[in-house]
C-alpha positions in Angstrom: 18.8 -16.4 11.6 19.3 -13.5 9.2 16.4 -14.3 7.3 14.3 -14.4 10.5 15.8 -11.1 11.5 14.7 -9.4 7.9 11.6 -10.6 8.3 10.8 -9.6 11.6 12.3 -6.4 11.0 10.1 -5.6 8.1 7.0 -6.6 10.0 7.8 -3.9 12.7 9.1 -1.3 9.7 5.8 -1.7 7.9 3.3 -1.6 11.3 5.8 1.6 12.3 4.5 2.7 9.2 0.8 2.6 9.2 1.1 4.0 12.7 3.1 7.2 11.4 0.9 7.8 8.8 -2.1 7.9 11.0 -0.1 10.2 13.3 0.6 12.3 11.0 -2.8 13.3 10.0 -3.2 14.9 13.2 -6.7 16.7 13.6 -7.8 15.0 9.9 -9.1 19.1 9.4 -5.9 20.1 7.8 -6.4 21.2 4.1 -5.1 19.7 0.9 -4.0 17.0 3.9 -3.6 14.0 0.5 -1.3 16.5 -1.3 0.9 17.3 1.6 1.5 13.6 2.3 2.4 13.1 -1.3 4.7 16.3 -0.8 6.7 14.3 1.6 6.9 11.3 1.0 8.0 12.5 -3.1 10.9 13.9 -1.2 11.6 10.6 0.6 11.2 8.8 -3.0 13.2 11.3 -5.0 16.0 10.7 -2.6 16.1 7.0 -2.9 15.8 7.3 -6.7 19.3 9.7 -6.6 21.0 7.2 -4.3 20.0 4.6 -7.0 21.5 6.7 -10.1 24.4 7.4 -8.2 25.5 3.6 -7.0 24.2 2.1 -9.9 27.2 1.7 -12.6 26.3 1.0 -15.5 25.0 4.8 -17.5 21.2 5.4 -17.1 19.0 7.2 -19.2 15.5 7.4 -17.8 14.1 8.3 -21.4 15.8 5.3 -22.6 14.2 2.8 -19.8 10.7 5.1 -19.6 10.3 4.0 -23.2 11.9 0.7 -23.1 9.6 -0.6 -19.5 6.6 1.5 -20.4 4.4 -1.0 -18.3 6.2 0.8 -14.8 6.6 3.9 -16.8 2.5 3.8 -16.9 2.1 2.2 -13.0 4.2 4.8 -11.8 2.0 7.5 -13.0 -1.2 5.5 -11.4 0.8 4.8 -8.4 1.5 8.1 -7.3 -2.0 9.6 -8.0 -4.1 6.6 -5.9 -1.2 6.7 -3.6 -2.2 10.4 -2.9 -5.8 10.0 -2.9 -5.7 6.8 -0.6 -4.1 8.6 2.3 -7.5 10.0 2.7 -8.0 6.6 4.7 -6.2 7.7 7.5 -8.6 10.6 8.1 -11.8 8.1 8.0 -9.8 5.1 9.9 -8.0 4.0 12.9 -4.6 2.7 12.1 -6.5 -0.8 13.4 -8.5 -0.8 10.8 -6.7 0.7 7.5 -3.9 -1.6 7.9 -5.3 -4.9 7.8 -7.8 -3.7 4.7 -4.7 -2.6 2.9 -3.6 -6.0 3.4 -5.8 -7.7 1.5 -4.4 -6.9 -1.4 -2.8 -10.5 -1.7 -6.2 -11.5 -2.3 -6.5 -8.3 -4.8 -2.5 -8.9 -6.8 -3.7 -12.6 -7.0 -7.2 -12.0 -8.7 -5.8 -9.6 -11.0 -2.9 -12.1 -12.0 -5.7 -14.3 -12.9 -7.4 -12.2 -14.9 -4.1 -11.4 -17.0 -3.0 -15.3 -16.7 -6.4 -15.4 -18.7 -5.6 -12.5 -21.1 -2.3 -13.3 -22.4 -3.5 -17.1 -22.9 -1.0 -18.1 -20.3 -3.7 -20.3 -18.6 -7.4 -21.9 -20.4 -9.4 -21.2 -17.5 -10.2 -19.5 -13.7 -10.8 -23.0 -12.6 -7.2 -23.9 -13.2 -6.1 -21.0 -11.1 -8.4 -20.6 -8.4 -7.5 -23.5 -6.1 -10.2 -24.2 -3.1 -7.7 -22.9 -0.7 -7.0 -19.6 -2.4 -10.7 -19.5 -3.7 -11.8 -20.0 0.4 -9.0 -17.4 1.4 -10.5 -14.4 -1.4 -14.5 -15.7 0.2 -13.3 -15.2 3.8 -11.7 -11.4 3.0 -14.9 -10.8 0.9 -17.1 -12.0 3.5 -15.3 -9.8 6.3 -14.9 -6.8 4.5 -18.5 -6.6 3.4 -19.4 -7.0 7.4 -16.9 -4.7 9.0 -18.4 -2.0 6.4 -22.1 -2.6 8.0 -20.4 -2.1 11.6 -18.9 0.7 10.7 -21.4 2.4 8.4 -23.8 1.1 11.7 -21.7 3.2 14.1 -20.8 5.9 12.4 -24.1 6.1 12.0 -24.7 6.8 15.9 -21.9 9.3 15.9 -22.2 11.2 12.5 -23.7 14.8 12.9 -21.9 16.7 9.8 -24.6 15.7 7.1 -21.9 16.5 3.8 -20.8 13.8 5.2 -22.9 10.4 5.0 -21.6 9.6 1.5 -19.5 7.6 4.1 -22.3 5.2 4.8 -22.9 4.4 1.4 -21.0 1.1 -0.6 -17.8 0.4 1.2 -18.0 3.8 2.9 -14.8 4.5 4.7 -13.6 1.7 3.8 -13.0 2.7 0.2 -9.7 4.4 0.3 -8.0 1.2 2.0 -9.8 -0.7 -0.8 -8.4 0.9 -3.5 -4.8 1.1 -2.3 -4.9 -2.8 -2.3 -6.2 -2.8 -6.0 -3.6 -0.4 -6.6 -0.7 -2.6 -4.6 -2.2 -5.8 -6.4 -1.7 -4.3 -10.0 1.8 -3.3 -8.9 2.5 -6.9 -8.5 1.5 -7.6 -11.7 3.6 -4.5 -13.6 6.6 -5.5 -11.6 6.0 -9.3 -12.5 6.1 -8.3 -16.3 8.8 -5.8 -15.9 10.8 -7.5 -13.7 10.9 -11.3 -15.0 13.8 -12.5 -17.1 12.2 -15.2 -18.0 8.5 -13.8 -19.5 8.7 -10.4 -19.0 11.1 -6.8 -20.1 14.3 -8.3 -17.5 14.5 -4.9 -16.1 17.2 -4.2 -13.7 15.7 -3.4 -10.6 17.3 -0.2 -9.2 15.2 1.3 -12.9 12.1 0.6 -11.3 12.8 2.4 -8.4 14.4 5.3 -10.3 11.4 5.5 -13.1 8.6 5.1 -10.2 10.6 7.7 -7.7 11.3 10.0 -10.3 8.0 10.2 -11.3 6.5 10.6 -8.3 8.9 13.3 -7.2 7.7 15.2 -10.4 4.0 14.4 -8.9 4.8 15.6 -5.8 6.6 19.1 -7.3 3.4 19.7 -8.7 1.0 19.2 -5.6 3.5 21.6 -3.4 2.8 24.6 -6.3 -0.6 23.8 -6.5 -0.9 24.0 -2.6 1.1 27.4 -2.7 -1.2 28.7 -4.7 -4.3 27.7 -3.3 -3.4 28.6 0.2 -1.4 31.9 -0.9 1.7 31.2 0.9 4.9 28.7 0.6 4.2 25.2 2.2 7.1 24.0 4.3 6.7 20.4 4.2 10.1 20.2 6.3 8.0 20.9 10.0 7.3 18.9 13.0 4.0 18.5 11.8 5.1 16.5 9.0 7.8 14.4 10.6 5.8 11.5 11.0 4.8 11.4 7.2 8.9 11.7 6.7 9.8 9.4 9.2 6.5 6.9 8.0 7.6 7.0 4.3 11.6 5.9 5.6 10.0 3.3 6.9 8.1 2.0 4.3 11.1 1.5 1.7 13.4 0.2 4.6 10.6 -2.3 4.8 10.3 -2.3 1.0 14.2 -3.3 1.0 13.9 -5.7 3.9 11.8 -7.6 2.0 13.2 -8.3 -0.9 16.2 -9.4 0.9 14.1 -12.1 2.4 12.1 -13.4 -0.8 15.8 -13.7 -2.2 16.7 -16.4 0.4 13.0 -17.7 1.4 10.2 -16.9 -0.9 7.8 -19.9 0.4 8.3 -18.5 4.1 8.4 -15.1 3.9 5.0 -14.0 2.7 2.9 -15.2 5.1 4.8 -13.9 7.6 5.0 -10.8 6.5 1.2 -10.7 6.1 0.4 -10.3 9.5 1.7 -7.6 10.1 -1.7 -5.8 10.4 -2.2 -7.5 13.9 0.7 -6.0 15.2 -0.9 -2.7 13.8 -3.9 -3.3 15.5 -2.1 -3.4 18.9 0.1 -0.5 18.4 -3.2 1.6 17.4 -4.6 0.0 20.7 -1.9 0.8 23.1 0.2 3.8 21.5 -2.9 5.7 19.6 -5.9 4.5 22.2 -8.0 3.6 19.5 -10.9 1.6 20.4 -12.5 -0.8 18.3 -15.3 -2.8 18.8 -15.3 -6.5 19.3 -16.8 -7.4 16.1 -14.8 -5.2 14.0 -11.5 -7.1 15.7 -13.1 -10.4 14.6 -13.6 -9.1 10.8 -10.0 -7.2 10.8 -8.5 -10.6 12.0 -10.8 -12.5 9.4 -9.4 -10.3 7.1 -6.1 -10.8 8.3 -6.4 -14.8 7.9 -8.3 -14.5 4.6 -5.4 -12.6 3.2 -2.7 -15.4 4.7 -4.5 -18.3 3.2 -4.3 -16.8 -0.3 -0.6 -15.9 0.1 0.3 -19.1 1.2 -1.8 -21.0 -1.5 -0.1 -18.4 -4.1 3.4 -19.6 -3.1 3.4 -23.0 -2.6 
C-alpha cells in the first residue's frame, strides 16, 4: 500500500509538473524565456543541494567529490545547459504533446546503455542486448515520433504566418527540444549508473550527486540572471507571480524525483512501467485544465509513444 501510494503520487507530481511548466510560459513572447526558467528552477536546486549538506553527516567537500565522481561532475555541466535550452519546448508544444516525447527517453537511456555495454566490453554484441520486445518497443516510439512530426509540421503548416519561423517544419521540427531532453535524461541514467553502483561503478553516496548536480546548476543559473540583467538593463526578479508556476513546477519535479526512488528501493520490477504513463495523465490535464486541442491522429502517435516507451521499460527490468 505505501509503495502504491509513492507511485501514484509521483505520477501526479511529475504530470503537475509538465503542466506548470507550460503554464509558466505564458504568452511564449517573453524574452530570454529558457534563461529565466533556469533562473528558478537553480534556486529550487540550490536549495535542495543546502538541505543535503546540512543533514548529511559525514564532512563534504565538493572539490574532493567533483574530482573524485568526475563522470556527474561533467553531466552536471551538460544537464543544466540542455535543461535550459529544452524548455524552449514548451513555447512550440502543448503540455499533451512534450510530455509523452520527453518520455521516450526509456527508449533513449536504454540505447545509449547499449552502446556503452558495447564500449566498456561489458557485452560482445547489440544482438545480446536488444531483445525483440525491447527492439519492437524502440521501432514503435521511432515509428510514432517520425509520424506525429509530419502531422505537426503538416498543421503548422496551415497555421504558420511568421516566415523566421518554418525552421520548425524542417527534421523533427518542434519536436526537437522534447527530443533532446530525452537524450539528455537517457545519458543521466547512464552517469548515475557508473557513479552510483557499488558494485561496477565510483559507489558514490547519493545525497553527492544531488549536491555536485545542484550546485552546479545554481552556479549556471547565477550566471543566466546577470546575463539577463544586463541584456534587458534592469534587475530580474525571478521571485513574481509570473514565475510561480516554474517555482511551484520545479518543487514538483524533485518531490517526484524523491518519490521515486523510494519506490525503486522497495519495487524496482513494478515501479517503472507505472511510472511511465504518466504522459497520459498529461495529456488529460492539458485537455481539461489548459484546453489544448489535439488532433486525433497526434493522440494515437502520443499514446504509441506512450506504449513504445512502456514496452522498453518493462523488457529493461525484467
Amino acid at each position: 500500500m505505501v509503495w502504491l501510494s509513492l507511485v501514484v503520487t509521483a505520477i501526479l507530481m511529475w504530470s503537475a509538473t509538465g503542466l506548470l511548466y507550460k503554464a509558466g510560459v505564458h504568452d511564449g513572447k517573453e524574452d530570454y524565456i529558457c534563461l529565466k526558467f533556469s533562473v528558478c528552477v537553480g534556486i529550487v536546486f540550490f536549495v535542495i543541494a543546502v538541505v543535503y549538506l546540512i543533514i548529511r553527516e559525514e564532512p563534504f567537500s565538493i572539490f574532493e567529490s567533483a574530482v573524485r565522481y568526475w563522470p556527474m561532475t561533467a553531466f552536471g555541466i551538460v544537464y543544466a545547459i540542455v535543461n535550459t535550452i529544452s524548455y524552449k519546448g514548451f513555447v512550440y508544444n502543448e503540455a499533451t504533446v512534450e510530455s509523452p516525447v520527453e518520455g521516450i527517453s526509456g527508449g533513449a537511456s536504454t540505447l545509449l546503455l547499449i552502446l556503452a555495454y558495447l564500449a566498456f566490453g561489458r557485452a560482445d554484441s547489440i544482438a545480446e542486448l536488444l531483445t525483440p520486445l525491447r527492439t519492437a518497443g524502440i521501432l514503435v516510439i521511432l515509428v510514432c515520433v517520425i509520424l506525429l512530426s509530419v502531422v505537426r509540421n503538416r498543421d503548422n503548416r496551415k497555421n504558420l504566418q511568421d516566415q523566421k519561423k518554418k525552421w520548425m517544419l524542417r527534421g523533427l521540427g518542434t519536436l526537437i527540444f522534447p527530443v533532446i531532453f530525452a537524450v539528455n535524461d537517457g545519458l543521466e541514467t547512464i552517469v548515475t549508473g557508473v557513479c552510483l553502483d557499488t558494485t561496477y561503478g565510483f559507489a558514490m553516496p547519493e545525497g553527492d550527486s544531488i549536491i555536485i548536480v545542484g550546485t552546479e546548476y545554481a552556479a549556471f543559473a547565477l550566471g543566466f540572471w546577470i546575463y539577463i540583467n544586463i541584456r534587458e538593463k534592469k534587475i530580474y526578479n525571478p521571485f513574481t507571480k509570473k514565475s510561480a508556476p516554474r517555482f511551484i513546477g520545479a518543487i514538483a519535479d524533485n518531490v517526484g524525483i524523491v518519490l521515486y526512488s523510494y519506490a525503486m528501493a522497495m519495487n524496482s520490477v513494478s515501479t517503472d512501467p507505472l511510472l511511465a504513463v504518466y504522459p497520459v495523465f498529461v495529456m488529460i490535464g492539458g485537455r481539461i485544465f489548459m484546453k489544448e486541442k489535439v488532433s486525433k491522429a497526434q493522440y494515437v502517435f502520443l499514446l504509441g509513444i506512450v506504449a513504445g516507451s512502456v514496452l522498453v521499460v518493462v523488457d529493461t527490468i525484467s
